[in-house]
DSSP file (Angstrom, degrees, kcal/mol; ACC not computed):
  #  RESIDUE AA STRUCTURE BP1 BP2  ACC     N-H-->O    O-->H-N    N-H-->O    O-->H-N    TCO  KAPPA ALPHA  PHI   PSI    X-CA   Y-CA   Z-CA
    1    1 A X              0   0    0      0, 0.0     2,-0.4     0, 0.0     0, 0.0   0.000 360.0 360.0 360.0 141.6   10.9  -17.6    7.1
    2    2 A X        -     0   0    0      1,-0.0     2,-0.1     3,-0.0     3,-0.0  -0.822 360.0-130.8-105.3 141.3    9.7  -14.5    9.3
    3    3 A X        -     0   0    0     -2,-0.4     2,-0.5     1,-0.1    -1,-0.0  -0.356  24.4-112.2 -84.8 167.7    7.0  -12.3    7.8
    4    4 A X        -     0   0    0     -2,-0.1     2,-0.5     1,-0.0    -1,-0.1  -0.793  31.0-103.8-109.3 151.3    7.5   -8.8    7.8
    5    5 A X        -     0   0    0     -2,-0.5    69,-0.2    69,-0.1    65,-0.1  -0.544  32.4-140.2 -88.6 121.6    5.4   -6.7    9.9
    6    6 A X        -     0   0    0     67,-2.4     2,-0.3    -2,-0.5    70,-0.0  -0.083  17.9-142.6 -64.1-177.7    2.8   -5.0    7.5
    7    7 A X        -     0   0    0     67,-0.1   103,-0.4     2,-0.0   106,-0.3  -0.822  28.3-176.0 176.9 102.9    2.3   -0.9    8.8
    8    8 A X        -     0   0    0     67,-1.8     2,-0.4    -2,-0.3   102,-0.3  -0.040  30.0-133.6-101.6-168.2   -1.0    0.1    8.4
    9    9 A X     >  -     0   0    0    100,-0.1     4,-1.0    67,-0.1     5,-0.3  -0.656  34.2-118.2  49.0 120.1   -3.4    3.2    8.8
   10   10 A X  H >> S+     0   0    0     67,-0.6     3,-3.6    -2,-0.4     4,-3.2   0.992 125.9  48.1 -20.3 -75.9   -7.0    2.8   10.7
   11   11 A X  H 3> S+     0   0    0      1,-0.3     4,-1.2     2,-0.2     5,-0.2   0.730 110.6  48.5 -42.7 -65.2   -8.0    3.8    6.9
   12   12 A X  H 34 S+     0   0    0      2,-0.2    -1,-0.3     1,-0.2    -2,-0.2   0.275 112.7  44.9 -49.0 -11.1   -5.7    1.2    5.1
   13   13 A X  H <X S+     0   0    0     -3,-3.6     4,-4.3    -4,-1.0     5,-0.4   0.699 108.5  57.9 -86.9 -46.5   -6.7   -1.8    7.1
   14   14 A X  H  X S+     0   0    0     -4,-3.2     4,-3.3    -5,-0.3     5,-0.4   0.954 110.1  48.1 -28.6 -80.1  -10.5   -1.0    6.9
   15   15 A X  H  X S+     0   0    0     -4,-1.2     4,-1.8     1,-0.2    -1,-0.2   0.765 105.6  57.9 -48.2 -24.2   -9.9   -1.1    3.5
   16   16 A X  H >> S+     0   0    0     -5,-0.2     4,-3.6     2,-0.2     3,-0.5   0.986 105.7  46.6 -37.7 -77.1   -8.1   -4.3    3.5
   17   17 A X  H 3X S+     0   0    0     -4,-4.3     4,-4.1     1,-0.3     5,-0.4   0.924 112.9  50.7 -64.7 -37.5  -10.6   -6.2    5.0
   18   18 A X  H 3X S+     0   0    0     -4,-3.3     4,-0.9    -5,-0.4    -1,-0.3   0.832 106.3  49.8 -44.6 -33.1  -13.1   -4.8    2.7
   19   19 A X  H <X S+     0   0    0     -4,-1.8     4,-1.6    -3,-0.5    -2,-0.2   0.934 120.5  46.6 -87.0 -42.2  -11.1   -5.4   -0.6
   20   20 A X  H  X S+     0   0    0     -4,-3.6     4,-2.8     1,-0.2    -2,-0.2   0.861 111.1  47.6 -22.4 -66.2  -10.9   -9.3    1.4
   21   21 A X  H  X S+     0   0    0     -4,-4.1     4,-2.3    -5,-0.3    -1,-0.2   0.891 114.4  46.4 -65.1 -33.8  -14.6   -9.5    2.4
   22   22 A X  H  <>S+     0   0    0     -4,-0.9     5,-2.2    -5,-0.4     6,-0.7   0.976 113.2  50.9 -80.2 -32.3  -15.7   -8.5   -1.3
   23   23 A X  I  <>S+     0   0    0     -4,-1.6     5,-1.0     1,-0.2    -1,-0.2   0.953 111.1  51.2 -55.1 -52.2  -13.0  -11.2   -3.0
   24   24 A X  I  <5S+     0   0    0     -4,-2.8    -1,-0.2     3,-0.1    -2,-0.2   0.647 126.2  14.8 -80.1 -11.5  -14.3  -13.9   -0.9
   25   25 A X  I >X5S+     0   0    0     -4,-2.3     3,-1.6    -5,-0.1     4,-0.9   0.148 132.8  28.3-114.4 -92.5  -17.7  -13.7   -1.5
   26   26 A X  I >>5S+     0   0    0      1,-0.2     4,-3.5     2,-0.2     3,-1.7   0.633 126.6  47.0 -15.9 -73.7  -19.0  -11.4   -4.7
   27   27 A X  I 3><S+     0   0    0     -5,-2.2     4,-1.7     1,-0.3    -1,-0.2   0.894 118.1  40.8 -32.8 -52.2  -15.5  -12.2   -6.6
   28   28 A X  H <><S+     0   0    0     -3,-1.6     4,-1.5    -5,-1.0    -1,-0.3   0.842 115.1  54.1 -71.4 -33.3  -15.7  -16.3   -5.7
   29   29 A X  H <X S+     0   0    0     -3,-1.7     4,-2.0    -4,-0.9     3,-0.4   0.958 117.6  38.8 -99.5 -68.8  -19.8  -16.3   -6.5
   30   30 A X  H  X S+     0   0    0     -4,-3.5     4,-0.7     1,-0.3    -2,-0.3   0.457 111.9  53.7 -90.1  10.5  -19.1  -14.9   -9.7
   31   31 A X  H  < S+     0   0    0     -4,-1.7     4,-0.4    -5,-0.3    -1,-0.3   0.397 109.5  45.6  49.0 -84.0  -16.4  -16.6  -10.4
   32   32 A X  H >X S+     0   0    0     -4,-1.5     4,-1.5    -3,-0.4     3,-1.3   0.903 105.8  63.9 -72.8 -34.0  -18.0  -19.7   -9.8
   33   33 A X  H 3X S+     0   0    0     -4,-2.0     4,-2.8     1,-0.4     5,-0.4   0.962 106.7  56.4 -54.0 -86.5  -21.3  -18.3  -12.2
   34   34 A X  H 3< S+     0   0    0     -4,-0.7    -1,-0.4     1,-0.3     4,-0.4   0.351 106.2  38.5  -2.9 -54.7  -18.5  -18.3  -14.6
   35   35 A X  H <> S+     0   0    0     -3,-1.3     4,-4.0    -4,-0.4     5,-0.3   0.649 108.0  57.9 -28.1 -60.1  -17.5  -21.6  -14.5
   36   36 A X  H  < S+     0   0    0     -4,-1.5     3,-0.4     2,-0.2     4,-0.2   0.962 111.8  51.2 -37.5 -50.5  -20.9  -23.3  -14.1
   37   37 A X  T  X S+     0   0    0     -4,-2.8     4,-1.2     1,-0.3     3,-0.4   0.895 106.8  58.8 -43.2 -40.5  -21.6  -21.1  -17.9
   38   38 A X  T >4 S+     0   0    0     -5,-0.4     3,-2.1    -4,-0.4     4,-0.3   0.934 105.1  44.2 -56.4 -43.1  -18.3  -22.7  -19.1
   39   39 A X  G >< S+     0   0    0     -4,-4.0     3,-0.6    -3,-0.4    -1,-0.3   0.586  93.9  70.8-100.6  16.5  -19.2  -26.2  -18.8
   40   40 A X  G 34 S+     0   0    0     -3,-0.4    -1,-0.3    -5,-0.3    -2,-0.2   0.817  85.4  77.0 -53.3 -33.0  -22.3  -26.1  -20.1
   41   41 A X  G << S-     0   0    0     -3,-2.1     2,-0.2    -4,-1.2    -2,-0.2   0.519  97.5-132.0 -62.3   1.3  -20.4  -25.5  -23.4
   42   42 A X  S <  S+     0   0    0     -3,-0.6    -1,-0.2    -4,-0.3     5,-0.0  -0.683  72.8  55.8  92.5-142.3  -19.5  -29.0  -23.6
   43   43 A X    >   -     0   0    0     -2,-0.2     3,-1.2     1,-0.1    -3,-0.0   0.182  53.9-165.9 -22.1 106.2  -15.6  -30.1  -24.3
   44   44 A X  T 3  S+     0   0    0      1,-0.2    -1,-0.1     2,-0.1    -5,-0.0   0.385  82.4  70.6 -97.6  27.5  -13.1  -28.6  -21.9
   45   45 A X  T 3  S+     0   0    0      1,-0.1    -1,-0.2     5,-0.0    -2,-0.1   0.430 111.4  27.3 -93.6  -8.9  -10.4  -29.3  -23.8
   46   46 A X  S <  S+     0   0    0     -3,-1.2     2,-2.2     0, 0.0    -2,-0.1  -0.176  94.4 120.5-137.2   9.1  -11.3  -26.5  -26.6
   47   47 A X     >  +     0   0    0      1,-0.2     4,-2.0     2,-0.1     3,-0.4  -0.529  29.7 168.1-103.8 101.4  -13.2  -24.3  -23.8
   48   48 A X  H  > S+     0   0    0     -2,-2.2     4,-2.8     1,-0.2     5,-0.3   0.908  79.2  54.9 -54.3 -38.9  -11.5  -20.9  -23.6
   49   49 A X  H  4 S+     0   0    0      1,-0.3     4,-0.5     2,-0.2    -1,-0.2   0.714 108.4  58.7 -88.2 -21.2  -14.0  -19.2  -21.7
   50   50 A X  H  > S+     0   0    0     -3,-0.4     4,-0.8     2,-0.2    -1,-0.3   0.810 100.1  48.8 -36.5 -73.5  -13.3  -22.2  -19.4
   51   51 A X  H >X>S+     0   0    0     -4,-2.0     4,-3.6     1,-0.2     3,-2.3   0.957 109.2  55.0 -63.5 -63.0   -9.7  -21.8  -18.7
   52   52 A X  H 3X5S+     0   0    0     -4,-2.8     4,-1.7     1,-0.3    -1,-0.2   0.813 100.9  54.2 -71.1  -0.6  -10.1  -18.3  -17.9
   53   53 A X  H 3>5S+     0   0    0     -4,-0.5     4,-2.3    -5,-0.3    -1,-0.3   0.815 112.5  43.2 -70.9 -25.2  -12.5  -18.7  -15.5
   54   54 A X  H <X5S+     0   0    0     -3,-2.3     4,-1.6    -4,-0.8    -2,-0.2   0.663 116.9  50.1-105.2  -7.0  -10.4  -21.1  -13.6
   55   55 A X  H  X5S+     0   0    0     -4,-3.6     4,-3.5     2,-0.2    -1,-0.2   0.889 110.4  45.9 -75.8 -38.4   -7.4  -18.8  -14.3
   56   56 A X  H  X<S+     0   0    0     -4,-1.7     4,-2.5    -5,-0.6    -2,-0.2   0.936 117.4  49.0 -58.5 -35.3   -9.5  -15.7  -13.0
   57   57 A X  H >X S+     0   0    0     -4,-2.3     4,-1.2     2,-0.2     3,-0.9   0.983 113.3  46.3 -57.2 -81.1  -10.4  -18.5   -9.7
   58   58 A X  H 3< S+     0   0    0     -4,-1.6     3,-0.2     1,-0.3    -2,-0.2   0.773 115.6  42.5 -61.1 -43.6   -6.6  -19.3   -9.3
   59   59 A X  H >X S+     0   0    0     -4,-3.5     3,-2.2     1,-0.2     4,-1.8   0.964 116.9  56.2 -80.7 -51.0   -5.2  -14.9   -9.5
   60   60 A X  H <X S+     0   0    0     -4,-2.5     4,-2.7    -3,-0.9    -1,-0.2   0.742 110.5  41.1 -97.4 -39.4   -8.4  -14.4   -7.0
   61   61 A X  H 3< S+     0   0    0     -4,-1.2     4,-0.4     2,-0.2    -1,-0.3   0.427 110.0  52.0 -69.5  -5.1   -7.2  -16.8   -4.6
   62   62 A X  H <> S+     0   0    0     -3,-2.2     4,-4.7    -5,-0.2     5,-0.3   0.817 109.3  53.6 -97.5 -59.7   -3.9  -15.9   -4.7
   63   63 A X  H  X S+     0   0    0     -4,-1.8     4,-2.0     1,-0.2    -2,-0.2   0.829 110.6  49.0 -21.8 -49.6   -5.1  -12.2   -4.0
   64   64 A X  H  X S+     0   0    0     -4,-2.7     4,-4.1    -5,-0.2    -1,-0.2   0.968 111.1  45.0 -77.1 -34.5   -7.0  -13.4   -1.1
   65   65 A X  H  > S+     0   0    0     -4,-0.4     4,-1.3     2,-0.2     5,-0.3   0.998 116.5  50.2 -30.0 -62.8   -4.0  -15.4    0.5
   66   66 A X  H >X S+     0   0    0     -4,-4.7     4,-2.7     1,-0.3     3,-1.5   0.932 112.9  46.9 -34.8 -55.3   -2.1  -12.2   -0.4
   67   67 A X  H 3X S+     0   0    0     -4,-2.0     4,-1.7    -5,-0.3     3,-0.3   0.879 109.1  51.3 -45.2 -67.3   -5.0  -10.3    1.5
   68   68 A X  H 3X S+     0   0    0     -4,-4.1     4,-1.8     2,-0.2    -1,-0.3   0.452 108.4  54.8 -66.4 -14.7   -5.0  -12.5    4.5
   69   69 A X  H <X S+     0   0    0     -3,-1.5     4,-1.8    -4,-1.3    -2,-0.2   0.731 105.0  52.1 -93.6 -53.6   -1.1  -12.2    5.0
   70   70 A X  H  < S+     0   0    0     -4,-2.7   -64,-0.2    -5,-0.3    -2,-0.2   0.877 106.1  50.9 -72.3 -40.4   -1.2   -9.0    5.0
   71   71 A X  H >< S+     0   0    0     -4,-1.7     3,-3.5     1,-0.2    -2,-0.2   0.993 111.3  50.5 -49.2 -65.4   -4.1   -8.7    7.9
   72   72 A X  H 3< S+     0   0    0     -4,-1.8    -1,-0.2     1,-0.3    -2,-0.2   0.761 118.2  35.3 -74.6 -13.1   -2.2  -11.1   10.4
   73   73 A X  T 3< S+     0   0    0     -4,-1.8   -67,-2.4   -69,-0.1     2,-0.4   0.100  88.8 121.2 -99.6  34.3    0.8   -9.4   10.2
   74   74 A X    <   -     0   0    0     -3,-3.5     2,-0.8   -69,-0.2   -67,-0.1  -0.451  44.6-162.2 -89.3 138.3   -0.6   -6.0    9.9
   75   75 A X        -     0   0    0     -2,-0.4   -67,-1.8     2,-0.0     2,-0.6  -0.912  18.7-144.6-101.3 124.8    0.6   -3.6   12.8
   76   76 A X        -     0   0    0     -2,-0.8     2,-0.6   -69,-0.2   -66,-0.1  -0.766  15.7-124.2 -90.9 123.3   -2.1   -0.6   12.7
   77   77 A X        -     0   0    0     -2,-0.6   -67,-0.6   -69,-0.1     2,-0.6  -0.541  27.5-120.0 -72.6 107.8   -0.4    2.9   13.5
   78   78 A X    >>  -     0   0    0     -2,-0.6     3,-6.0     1,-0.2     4,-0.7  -0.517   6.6-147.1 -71.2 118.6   -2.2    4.5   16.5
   79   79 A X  G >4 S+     0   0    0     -2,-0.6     3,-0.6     1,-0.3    -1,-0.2   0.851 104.3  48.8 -47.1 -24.0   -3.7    7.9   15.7
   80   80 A X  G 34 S+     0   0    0      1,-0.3    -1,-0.3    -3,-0.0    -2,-0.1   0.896 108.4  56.3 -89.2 -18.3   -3.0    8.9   19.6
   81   81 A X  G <4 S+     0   0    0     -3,-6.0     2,-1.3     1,-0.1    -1,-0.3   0.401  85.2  93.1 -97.8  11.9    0.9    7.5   19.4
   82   82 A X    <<  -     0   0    0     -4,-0.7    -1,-0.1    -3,-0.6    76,-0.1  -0.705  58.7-178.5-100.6 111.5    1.9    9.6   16.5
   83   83 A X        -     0   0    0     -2,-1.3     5,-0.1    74,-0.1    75,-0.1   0.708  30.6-118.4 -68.3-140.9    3.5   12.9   17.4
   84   84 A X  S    S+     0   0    0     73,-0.1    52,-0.3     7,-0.1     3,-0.1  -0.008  90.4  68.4-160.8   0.8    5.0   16.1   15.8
   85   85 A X  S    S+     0   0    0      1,-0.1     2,-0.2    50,-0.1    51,-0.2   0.891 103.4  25.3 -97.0 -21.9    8.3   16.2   16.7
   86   86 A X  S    S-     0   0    0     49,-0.1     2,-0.5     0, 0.0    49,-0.2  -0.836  92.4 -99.1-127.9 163.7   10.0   13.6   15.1
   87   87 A X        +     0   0    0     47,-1.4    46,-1.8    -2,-0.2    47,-0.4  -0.870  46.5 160.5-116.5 151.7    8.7   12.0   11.8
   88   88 A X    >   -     0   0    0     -2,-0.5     3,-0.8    44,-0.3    20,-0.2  -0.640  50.6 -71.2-138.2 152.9    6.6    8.7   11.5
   89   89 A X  T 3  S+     0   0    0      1,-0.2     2,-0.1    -2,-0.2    -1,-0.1  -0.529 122.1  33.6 -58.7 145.6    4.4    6.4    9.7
   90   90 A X  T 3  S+     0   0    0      1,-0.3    -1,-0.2    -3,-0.1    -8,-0.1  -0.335  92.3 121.0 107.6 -40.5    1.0    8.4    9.8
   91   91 A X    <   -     0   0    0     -3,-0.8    17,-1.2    -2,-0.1     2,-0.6   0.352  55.8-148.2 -56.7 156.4    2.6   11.7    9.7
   92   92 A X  E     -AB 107 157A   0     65,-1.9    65,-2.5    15,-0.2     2,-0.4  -0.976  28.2-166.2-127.7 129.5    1.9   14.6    6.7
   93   93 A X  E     -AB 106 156A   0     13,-3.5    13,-1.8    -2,-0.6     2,-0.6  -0.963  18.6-144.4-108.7 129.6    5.6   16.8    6.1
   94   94 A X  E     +AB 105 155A   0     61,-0.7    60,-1.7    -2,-0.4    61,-0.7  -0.797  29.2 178.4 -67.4 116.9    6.0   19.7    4.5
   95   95 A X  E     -AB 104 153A   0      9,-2.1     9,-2.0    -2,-0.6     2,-0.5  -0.905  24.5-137.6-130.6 151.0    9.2   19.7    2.8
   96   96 A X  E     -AB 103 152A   0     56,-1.8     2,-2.1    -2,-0.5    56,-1.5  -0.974  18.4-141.0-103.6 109.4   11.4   22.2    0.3
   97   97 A X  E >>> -A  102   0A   0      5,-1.0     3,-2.1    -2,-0.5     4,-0.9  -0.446  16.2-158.3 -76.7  69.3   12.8   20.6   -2.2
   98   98 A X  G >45S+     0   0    0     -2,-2.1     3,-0.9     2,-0.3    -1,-0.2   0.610  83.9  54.5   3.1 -65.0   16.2   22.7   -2.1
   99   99 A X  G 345S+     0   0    0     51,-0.6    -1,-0.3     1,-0.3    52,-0.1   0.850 125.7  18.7 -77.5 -19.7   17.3   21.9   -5.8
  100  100 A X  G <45S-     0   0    0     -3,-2.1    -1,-0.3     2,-0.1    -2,-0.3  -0.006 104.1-119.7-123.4  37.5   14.2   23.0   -7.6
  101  101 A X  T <<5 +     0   0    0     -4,-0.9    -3,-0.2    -3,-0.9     2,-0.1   0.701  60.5 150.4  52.3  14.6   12.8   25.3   -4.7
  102  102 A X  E   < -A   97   0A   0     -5,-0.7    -5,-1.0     2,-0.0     2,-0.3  -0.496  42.6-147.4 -60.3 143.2    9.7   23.4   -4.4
  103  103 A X  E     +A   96   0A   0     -7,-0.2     2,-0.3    -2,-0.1    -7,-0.3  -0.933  23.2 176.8-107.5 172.0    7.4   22.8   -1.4
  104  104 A X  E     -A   95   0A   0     -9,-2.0    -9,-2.1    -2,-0.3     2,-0.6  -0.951  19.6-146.8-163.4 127.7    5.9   19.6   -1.6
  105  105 A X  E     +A   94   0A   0     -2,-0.3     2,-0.5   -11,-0.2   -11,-0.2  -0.833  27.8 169.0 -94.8 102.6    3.3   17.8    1.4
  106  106 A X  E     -A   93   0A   0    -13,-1.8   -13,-3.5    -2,-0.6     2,-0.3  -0.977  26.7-141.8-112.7 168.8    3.5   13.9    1.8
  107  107 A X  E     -Ac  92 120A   0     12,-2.7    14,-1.4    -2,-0.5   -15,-0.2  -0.854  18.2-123.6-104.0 148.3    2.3   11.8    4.0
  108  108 A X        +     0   0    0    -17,-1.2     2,-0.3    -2,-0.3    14,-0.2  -0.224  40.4 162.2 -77.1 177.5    4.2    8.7    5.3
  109  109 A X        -     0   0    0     11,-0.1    14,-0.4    -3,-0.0  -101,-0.1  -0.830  38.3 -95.7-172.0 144.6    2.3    5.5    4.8
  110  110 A X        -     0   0    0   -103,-0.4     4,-0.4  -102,-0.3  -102,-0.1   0.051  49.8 -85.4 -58.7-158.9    3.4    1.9    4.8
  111  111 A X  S >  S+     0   0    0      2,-0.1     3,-0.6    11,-0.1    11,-0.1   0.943 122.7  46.5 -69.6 -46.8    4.3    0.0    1.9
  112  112 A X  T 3  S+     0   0    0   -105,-0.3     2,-1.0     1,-0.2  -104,-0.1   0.945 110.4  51.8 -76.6 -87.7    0.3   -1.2    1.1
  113  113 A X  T 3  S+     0   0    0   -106,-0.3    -1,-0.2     8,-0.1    -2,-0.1   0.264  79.8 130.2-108.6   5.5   -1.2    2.0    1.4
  114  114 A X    <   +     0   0    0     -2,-1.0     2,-0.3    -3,-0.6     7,-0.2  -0.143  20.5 168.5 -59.0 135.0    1.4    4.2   -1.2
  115  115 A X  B > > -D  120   0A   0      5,-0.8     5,-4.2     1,-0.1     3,-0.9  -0.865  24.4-167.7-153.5 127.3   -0.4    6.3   -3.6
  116  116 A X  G > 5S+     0   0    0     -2,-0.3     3,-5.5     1,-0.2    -1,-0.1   0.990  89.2  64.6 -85.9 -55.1    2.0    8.8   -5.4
  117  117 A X  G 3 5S+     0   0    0      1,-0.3    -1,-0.2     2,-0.1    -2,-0.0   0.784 114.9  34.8 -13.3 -39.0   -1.8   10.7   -6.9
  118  118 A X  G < 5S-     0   0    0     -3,-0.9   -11,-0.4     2,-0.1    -1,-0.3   0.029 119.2-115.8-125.4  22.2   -2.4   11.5   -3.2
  119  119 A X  T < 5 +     0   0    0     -3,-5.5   -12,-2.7     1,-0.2     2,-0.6   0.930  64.5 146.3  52.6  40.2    1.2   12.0   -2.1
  120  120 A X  B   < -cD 107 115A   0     -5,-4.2    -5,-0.8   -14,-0.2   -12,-0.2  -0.638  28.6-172.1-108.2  84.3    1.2    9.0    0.2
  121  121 A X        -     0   0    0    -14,-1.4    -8,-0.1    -2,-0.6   -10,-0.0  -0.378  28.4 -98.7-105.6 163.3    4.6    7.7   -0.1
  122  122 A X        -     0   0    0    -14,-0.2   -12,-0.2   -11,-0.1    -1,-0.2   0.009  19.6-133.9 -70.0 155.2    6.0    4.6    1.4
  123  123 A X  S    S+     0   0    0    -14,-0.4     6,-0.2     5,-0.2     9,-0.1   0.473 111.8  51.2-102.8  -0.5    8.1    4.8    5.0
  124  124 A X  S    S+     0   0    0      4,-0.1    -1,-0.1   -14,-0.1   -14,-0.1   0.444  84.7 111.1-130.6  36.1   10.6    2.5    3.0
  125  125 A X  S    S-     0   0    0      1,-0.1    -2,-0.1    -3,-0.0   -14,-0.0   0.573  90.2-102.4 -50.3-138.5   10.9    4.5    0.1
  126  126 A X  S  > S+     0   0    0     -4,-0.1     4,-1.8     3,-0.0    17,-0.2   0.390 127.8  31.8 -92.9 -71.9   14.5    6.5   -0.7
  127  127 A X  H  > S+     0   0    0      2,-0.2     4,-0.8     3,-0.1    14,-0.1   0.989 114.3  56.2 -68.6 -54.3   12.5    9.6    0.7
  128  128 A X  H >4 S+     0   0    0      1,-0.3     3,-2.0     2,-0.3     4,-0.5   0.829 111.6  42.4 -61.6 -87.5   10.3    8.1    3.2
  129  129 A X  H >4 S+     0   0    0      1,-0.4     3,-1.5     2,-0.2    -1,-0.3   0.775 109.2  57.6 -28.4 -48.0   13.2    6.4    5.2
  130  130 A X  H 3< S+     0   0    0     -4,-1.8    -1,-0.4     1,-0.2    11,-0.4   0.490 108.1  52.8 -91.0  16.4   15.2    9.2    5.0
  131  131 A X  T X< S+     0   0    0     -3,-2.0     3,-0.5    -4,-0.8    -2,-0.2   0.187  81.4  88.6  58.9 -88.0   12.5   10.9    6.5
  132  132 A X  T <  S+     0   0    0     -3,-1.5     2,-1.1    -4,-0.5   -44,-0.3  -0.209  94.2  24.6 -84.5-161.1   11.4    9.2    9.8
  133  133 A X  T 3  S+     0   0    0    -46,-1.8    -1,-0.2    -2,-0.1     2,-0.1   0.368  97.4 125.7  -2.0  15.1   13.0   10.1   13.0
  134  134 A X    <   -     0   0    0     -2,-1.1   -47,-1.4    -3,-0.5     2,-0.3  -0.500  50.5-142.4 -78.0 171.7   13.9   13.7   11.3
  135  135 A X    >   -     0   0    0    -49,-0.2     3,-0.6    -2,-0.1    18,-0.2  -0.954  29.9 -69.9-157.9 135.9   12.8   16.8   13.1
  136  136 A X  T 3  S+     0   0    0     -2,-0.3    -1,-0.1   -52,-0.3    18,-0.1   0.231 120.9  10.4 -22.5 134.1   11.3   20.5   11.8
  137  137 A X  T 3  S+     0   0    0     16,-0.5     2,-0.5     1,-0.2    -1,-0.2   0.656  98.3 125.7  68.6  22.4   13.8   22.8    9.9
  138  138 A X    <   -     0   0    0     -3,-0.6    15,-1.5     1,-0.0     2,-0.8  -0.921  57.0-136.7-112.9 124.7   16.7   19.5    9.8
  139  139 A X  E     -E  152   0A   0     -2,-0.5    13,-0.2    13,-0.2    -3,-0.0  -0.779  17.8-157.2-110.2 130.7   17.7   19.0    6.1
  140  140 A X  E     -E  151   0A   0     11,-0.8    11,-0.7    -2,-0.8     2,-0.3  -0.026  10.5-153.8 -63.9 163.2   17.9   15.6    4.7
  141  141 A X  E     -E  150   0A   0    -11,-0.4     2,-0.5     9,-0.2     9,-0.2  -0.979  15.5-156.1-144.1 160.5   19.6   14.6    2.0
  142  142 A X  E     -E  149   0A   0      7,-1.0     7,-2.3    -2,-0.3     2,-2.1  -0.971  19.0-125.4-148.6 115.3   18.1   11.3    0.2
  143  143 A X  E     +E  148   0A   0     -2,-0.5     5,-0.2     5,-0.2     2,-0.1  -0.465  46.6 178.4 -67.6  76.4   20.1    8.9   -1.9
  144  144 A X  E >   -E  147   0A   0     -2,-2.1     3,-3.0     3,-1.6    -1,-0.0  -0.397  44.2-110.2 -94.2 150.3   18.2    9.0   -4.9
  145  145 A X  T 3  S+     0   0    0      1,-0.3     3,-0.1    -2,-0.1    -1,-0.0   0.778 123.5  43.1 -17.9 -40.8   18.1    7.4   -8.8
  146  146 A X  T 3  S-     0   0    0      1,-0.4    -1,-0.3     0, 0.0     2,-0.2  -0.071 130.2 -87.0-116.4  28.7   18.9   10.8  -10.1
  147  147 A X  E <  S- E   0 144A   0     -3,-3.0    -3,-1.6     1,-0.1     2,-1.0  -0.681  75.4 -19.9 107.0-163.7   21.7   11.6   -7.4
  148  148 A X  E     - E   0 143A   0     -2,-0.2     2,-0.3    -5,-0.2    -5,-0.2  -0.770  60.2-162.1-119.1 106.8   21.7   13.0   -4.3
  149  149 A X  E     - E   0 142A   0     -7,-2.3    -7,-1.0    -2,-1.0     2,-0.6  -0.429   5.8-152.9 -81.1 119.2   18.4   15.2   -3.2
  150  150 A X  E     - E   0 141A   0     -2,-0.3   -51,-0.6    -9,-0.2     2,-0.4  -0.831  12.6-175.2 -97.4 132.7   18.4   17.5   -0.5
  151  151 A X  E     - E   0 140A   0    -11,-0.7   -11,-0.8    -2,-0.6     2,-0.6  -0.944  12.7-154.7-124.5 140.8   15.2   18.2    1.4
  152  152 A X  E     -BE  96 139A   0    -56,-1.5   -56,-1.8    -2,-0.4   -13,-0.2  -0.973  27.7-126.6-108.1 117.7   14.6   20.9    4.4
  153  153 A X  E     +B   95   0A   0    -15,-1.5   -16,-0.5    -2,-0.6   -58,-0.2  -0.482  32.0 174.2 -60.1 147.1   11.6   20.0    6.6
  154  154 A X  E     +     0   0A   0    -60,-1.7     2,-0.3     1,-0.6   -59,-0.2   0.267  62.8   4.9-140.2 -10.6    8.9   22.8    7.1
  155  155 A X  E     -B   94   0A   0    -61,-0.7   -61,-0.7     2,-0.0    -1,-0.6  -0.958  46.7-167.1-172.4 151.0    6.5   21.1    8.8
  156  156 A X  E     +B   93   0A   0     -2,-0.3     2,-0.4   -63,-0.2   -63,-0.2  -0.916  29.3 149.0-146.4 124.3    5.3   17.9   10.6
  157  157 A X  E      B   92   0A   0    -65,-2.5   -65,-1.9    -2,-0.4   -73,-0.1  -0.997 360.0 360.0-159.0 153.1    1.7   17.2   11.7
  158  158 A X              0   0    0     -2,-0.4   -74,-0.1   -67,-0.2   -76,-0.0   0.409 360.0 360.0 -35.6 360.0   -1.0   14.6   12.3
């Protein structure tokens, strides 16, 4: 099976490896702390507090796998290759939303780093794909849940 190439941010692999580093040691330390408590309690056949430590161990491990997957196949988007002419992962657009006369800023992101709070939307969203390789003042139109959304670009920048 071939992995798919992760699309990263500087910011969003920094954080990676942080959310990584802190899973593999704090998370696992206490974790284990956790355990140690459990079998003090005697019989682990009736020990709740038991099982869910070794459930919280099993989702933490899976997390770091997850975590580690994501690192070696991460590509990180270089601040110096992203441009303004066309849109890109890394990019922030200004867009008019046509049917309700909105403007509205996102920024492109990969898949890991979306956060709709901060307007960071995915490059293989509905919008975000329809999107990249578009160019200032070209309106999209974006095959959406609710029908089909037309957007006019206003802006593209670092």
């Amino acid at each position: 099976m071939e992995e798919k190439e992760v699309i990263l941010t500087q910011e969003g692999y920094d954080r990676l490896e942080k959310e990584l580093n802190y899973l593999r040691t704090e998370k696992r330390a206490e974790i284990a702390d956790r355990i140690k408590v459990a079998l003090g309690f005697g019989d682990l056949s009736e020990n709740s507090e038991y099982d869910e430590a070794k459930t919280a161990q099993a989702e933490n491990e899976v997390k770091i796998a997850e975590l580690e997957n994501k690192i070696r196949h991460a590509k990180i988007i270089d601040e110096k290759d992203i441009d303004t002419e066309t849109i890109q992962v890394g990019n922030i657009v200004k867009v008019l939303d046509m049917e309700f006369d909105e403007k509205v800023e996102y920024t492109i992101v990969g898949s890991t780093e979306v956060n709709l709070a901060e307007n960071k939307i995915s490059n293989e969203s509905p919008l975000g794909s329809a999107l990249l390789g578009a160019k200032k003042n070209q309106v999209i139109e974006v095959n959406a849940p609710a029908g089909i959304m037309k957007y006019k670009i206003l802006s593209i920048k670092k």
